[in-house]
C-alpha positions in Angstrom: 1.3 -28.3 11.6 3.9 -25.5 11.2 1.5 -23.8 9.0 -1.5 -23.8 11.9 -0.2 -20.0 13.5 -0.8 -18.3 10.2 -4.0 -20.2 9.0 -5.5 -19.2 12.5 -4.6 -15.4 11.5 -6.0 -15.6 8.4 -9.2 -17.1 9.9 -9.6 -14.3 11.7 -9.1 -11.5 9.1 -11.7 -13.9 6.9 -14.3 -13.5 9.7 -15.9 -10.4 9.1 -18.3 -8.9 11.1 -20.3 -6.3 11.1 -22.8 -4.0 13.2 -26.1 -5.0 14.2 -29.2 -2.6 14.1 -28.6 -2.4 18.4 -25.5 -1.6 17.8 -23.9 -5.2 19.4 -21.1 -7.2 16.5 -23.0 -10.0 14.5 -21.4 -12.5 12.4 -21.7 -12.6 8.8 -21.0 -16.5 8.3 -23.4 -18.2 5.5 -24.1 -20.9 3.6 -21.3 -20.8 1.6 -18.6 -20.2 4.8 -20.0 -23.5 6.2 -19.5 -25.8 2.7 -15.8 -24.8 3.2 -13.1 -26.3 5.4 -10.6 -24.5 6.9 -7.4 -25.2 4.0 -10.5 -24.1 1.5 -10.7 -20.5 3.9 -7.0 -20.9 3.6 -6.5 -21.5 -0.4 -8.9 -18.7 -1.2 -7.0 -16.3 0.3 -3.7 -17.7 -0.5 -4.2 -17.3 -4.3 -5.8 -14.1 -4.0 -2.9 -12.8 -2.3 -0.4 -14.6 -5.3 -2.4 -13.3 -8.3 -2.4 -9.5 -6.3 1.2 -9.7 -6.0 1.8 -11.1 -9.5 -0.4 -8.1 -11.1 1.6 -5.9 -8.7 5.3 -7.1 -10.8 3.4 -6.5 -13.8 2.3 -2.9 -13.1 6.2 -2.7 -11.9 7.2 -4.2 -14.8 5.3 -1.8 -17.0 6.4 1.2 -15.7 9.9 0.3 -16.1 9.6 -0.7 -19.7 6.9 1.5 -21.3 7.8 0.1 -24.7 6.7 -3.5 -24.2 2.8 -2.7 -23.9 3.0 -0.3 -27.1 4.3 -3.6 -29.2 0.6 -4.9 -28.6 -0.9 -1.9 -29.9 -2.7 -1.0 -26.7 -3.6 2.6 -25.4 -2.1 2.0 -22.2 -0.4 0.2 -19.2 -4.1 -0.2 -17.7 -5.2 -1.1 -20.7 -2.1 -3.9 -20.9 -3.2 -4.8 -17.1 -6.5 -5.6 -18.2 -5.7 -8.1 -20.8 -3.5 -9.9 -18.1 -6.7 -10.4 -15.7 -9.1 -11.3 -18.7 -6.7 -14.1 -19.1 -9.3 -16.8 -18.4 -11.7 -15.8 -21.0 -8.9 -14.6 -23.5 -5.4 -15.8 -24.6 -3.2 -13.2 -25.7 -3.0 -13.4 -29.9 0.9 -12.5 -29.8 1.8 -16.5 -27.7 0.1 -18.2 -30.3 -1.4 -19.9 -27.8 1.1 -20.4 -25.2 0.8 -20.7 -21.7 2.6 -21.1 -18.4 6.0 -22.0 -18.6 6.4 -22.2 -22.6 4.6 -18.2 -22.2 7.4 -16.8 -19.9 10.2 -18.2 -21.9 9.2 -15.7 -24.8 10.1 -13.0 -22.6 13.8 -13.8 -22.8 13.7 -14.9 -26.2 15.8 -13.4 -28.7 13.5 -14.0 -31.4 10.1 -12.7 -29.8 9.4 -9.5 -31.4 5.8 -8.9 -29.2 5.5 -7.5 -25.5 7.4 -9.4 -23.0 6.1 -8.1 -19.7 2.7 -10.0 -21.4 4.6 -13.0 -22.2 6.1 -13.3 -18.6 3.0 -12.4 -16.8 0.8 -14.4 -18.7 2.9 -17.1 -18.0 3.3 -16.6 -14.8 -0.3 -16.5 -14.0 -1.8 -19.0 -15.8 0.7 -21.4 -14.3 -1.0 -19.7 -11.0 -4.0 -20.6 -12.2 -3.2 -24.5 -13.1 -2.1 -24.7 -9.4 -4.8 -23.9 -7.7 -6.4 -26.2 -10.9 -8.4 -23.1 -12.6 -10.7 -22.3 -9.5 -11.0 -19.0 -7.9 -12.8 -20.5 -4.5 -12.5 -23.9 -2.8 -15.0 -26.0 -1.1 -14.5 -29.5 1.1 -14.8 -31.9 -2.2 -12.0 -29.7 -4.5 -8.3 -31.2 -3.9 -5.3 -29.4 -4.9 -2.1 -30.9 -5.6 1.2 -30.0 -3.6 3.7 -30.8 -6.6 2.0 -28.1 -8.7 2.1 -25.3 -6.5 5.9 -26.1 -5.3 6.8 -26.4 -9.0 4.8 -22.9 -9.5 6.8 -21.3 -7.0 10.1 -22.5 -7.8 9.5 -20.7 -11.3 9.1 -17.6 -9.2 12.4 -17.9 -8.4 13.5 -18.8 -11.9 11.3 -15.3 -13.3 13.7 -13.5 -10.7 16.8 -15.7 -11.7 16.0 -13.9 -16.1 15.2 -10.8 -15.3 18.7 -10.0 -13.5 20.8 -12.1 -15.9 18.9 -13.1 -19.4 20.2 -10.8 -21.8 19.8 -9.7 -25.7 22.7 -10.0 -28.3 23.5 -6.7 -27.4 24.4 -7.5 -24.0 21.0 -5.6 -22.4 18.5 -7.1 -20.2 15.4 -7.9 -22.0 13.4 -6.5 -19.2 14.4 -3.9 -16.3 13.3 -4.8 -13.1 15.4 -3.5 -9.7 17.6 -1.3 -10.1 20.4 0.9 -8.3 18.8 4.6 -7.2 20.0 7.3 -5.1 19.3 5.1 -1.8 20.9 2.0 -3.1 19.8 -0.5 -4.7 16.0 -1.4 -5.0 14.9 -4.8 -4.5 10.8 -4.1 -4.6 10.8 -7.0 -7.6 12.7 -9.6 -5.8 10.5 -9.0 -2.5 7.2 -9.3 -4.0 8.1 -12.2 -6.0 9.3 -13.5 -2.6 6.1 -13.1 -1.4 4.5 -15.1 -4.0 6.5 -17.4 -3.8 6.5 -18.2 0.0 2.7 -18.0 -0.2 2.5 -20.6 -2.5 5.7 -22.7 -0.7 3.0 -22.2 2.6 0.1 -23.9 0.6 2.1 -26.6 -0.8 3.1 -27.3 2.5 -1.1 -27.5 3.9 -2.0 -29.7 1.1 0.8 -32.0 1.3 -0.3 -32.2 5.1 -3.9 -32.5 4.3 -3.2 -35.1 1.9 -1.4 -37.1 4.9 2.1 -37.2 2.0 5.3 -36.2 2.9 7.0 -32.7 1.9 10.5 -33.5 2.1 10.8 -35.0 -0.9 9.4 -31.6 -2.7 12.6 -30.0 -1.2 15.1 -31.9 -3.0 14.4 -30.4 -6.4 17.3 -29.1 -8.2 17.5 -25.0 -8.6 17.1 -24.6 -12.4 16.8 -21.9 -14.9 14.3 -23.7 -17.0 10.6 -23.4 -15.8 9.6 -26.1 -14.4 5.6 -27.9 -15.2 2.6 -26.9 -13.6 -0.7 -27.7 -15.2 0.7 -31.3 -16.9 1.7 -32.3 -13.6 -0.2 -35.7 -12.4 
């Protein structure tokens, strides 16, 4: 239960409350806080907070390579947001249909003439989305499954692993993420990937717990470069 300290904080930010005509604090709880448990509370929030700080890198990601939203023919960087959180009800023409893992390869491939901070994203979201198995909220009958979202954010680690090493014929990084400034060097990418990726490593851990299996065995997995399944795991 080493996850209990922070699910009993986020319990606490989730119970809003709010002023009563007399003045005195009444609680908001309905219908729909009682059909959840308490890792349900703790899921919804979790990939909230993951998506935010994935849309975060891509708005980073953006800004540091202005180029890659003009391949699509888009007005703008909002503009190449948007597409990114329409992903449910849209796939991105450019993939060909590509998703997760297969996606955020394209971004450091040679060959792969289209945007790359949408080939990343998109992949790295929709693998996001295949962990948490395509729901936005959680209630006491939906299961999620520990393998997927430790596998999900082990390829976190392998999006930070490419951008600071894959590079183009040329010998250039296919996408610019930190960099070295005036103050030294600038590590906002790598920390907000960290985020995500110890939110999800904090979920894998409740469901595994939930689920009454074992996590240890999830921590022997071999650090790779190659992005690991999500949505075909079993």
């Amino acid at each position: 239960m080493r996850w209990l300290p922070v699910l009993l904080a986020l319990l606490v930010v989730a119970c809003a409350t709010r002023l009563g005509r007399d003045g005195r604090s009444e609680s908001t709880v309905d219908l729909k806080y009682l059909a959840k448990t308490e890792v349900d509370r703790i899921a919804d929030t979790d990939r909230t907070e993951v998506v935010g700080s994935l849309m975060l890198i891509a708005d980073k990601l953006y800004k540091r390579n202005p180029k890659e939203w003009k391949k699509a023919g888009l007005s703008s960087r909002e503009a190449a947001l948007e597409r990114l959180r329409q992903r449910r009800q849209r796939s991105l023409p450019e993939l060909g249909g590509l998703r997760e893992g297969q996606a955020a390869a394209l971004a450091f491939s040679d060959s792969y003439t289209g945007d790359r901070v949408a080939a990343l994203m998109f992949g790295l979201l929709t693998m996001v989305d295949a962990a948490f198995e395509y729901k936005e909220e959680f209630y006491i009958l939906d299961g999620l499954n520990e393998t997927k979202l430790f596998n999900c954010a082990r390829n976190m680690d392998v999006a930070v692993w490419k951008l600071g090493h894959d590079r183009d014929p040329a010998g250039e990084l296919y996408l610019l993420s930190n960099a070295i400034d005036g103050n030294g060097r600038n590590l906002s990418f790598e920390r907000e990937f960290g985020r995500a990726m110890g939110l999800l490593d904090l979920m894998a851990q409740v469901v595994a717990d939930r689920n009454g299996r074992g996590f240890s065995r999830l921590s022997q997995a071999v650090v790779t470069t190659i992005f690991l399944p999500v949505g075909l795991v079993k």
